[in-house]
C-alpha angles and dihedrals in degrees: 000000000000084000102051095046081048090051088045111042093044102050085052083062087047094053092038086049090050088050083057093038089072092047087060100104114234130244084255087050085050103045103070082047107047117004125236078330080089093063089056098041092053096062091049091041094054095035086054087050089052098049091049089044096059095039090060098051096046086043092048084045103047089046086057092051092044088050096056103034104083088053096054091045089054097049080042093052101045104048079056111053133081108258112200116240120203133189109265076220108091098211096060083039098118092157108142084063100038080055092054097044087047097052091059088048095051088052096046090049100052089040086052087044088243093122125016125266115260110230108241091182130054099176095070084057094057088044095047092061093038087059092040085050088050096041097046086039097051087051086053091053095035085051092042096055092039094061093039087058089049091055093046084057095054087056097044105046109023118021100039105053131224119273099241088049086052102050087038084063109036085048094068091064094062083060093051122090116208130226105246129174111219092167091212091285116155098206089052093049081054099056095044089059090055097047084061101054083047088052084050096044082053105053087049096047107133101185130013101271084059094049097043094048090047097054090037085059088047098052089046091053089048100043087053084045079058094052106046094048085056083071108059107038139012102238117161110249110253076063091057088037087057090043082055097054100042089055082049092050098041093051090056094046094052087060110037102056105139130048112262085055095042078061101038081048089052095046085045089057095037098051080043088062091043088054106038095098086057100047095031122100120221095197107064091196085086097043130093085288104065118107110243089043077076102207097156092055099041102058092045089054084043106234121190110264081229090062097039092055086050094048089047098051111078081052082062108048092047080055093053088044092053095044088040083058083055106051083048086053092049095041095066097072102025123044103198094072086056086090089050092045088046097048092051090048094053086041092053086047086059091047097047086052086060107038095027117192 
C-alpha cells in the first residue's frame, strides 16, 4: 500500500512541476527585457526549478514512508514477539510473573536479533528522513547549480566571442569592396549616392533622433534601389536581398576608411540596435509600406530621399502615437510595461518638437 500512495502522490508533483516547466520564460522572452542578462538569468532560473522540484518529490516520497512506517514496525513487531498465555482458570493464573519472565525474553531475544528491536523513540525516525530529504535535496540543488554555471561558462567563453575577436573581424568587412549591379541607370546612381550621405549622416549621429532619421533615410534609398532593379531583370529575390546588402555595405564602407570612423561606424550600429524597440513600429500599416506613404511612385519619378522622409513622416508619428496608446492601455495592469511607456512617450515628445502640428 505505502508504494502505491508514494507512486501516486509524487507523480502528481511531477505532473504538476511539468505544468510549471512551460510558465519559465525563455532566454528569447528574457532578452528584450534584459540583454544578454537574459542568457545568464535562464540557466539559474531553471537550476533553481529543478532543485525545488526535487526537493518536493523526495520530500512528497520520504512523508509517505514515514506515514506508513510505524505501522509496519508495529505489525512487524507483533507477529515477532513472544505474547503470554495464561490459563482462562484463575487458580493456575501466575501472570504478574509470566509478564516479568517474558519481558527478558523479549530483551534477550532482540539483543541476540531473534526478534526485532522495538523503536522507543519516534522522534530519531522522523530525524533520520528529515535528514535523508536535506541530504538528497542538497545533492539536487548542488547538481542543479553546477550544471547552470557550466552553462554560464559556455556562453561566456565560448559561444559569445571576445570583444577584440569580434571587431577584428567586423572590421574586415569596411576593407572589402562588393560586387553591385547599377545597370547604367541614372536613378539608381542617384540613390546610391544618397545611401551613402545617409551612411555618412549615420556614422556621425550624435543623439536618437539622428540616428533614427539617418537609417530611416537608409532604408528609403535602398528600398527605391529595390524598385527600380525590379525593373530591369527577374531575379528571384535572395539575389535582390544580396544586391541590397551589398549597396548597403558598399555605402558604409566609402565613408568609414580609416580607424576612428570603422569604430564610430561600429558604436553607430551598435546604439542603432539598443534603440531599435523604441523607434520601431509594430504595425507596418504605418511604415514605409504603407500606400499613401507612395514609394513606388516616388523613386521612379526619382524624389529626393530628403522629400520622401518629410512626406513619410507624418505616416510615422501617427504610428508612435498609436504604439505609445498601447503601452498606456497595457500599463494600467502590468507595471513592467510603465518604463516602456515612459520611454515612447519621451520619444513622441521629441518627435512633436520636430514636426510640430
Amino acid at each position: 500500500m505505502k508504494i502505491v500512495f508514494q507512486l501516486l502522490f509524487t507523480s502528481i508533483v511531477l505532473a504538476l512541476s511539468v505544468w510549471l516547466f512551460t510558465l519559465i520564460p525563455t532566454p528569447s522572452d528574457m532578452t528584450p527585457h534584459y540583454g544578454v542578462l537574459g542568457l545568464v538569468v535562464y540557466p539559474l532560473a531553471l537550476a533553481f526549478y529543478v532543485s525545488v522540484v526535487g526537493i518536493l518529490g523526495i520530500s512528497v516520497w520520504n512523508l509517505i514512508a514515514y506515514i506508513f512506517k510505524d505501522e509496519e514496525h508495529e505489525e512487524e513487531y507483533h507477529e515477532k514477539s513472544v505474547e503470554p498465555t495464561t490459563s482462562k482458570k484463575k487458580k493456575y493464573n501466575y501472570q504478574p510473573h509470566l509478564k516479568q519472565q517474558i519481558q527478558s525474553l523479549n530483551t534477550a531475544a532482540q539483543l541476540s536479533g531473534l526478534a526485532p528491536a522495538r523503536p522507543t523513540n519516534t522522534k530519531k525516525r522522523s530525524d533520520s528522513l528529515l535528514f535523508s530529504t536535506s541530504k538528497r535535496g542538497s545533492f539536487i540543488t548542488g547538481i542543479s547549480f553546477a550544471l547552470a554555471f557550466a552553462v554560464l561558462a559556455f556562453f561566456t567563453y565560448i559561444s559569445i566571442p571576445d570583444n577584440d575577436k569580434l571587431y577584428e573581424r567586423e572590421s574586415k568587412s569596411y576593407k572589402i569592396f562588393y560586387k553591385t549591379e547599377d545597370y547604367n541607370e541614372s536613378r539608381i546612381m542617384a540613390y546610391r549616392h544618397a545611401l551613402e550621405e545617409a551612411s555618412k549622416q549615420l556614422i556621425d549621429s550624435e543623439n536618437m533622433y539622428d540616428t533614427f532619421e539617418a537609417d530611416t533615410k537608409r532604408q528609403i534609398a535602398l528600398q527605391c534601389i529595390e524598385i527600380l532593379i525590379k525593373e530591369h531583370n527577374t531575379t528571384k529575390k535572395h539575389e535582390r536581398d544580396t544586391q541590397l546588402y551589398h549597396f548597403k555595405r558598399n555605402a558604409r564602407n566609402h565613408y568609414a576608411r580609416t580607424e576612428k570612423l570603422i569604430k564610430k561606424s561600429m558604436k553607430s550600429e551598435k546604439f542603432l540596435q539598443k534603440i531599435n524597440n523604441i523607434i520601431s513600429i509594430p504595425n507596418d500599416g504605418y511604415y514605409l509600406s504603407f500606400p499613401d506613404v507612395g514609394m513606388e511612385k516616388s523613386c521612379k519619378n526619382e524624389l529626393p530621399v530628403d522629400v520622401i522622409f518629410k512626406n513619410f513622416m507624418p505616416f510615422y508619428i501617427k504610428g508612435q502615437e498609436s504604439k505609445l496608446d498601447d503601452f498606456r492601455i497595457r500599463a494600467i495592469t502590468d507595471s513592467s510595461v510603465k518604463k516602456y511607456h515612459k520611454r515612447q512617450k519621451k520619444w513622441l515628445h521629441t518627435l512633436h518638437e520636430k514636426y510640430p502640428k
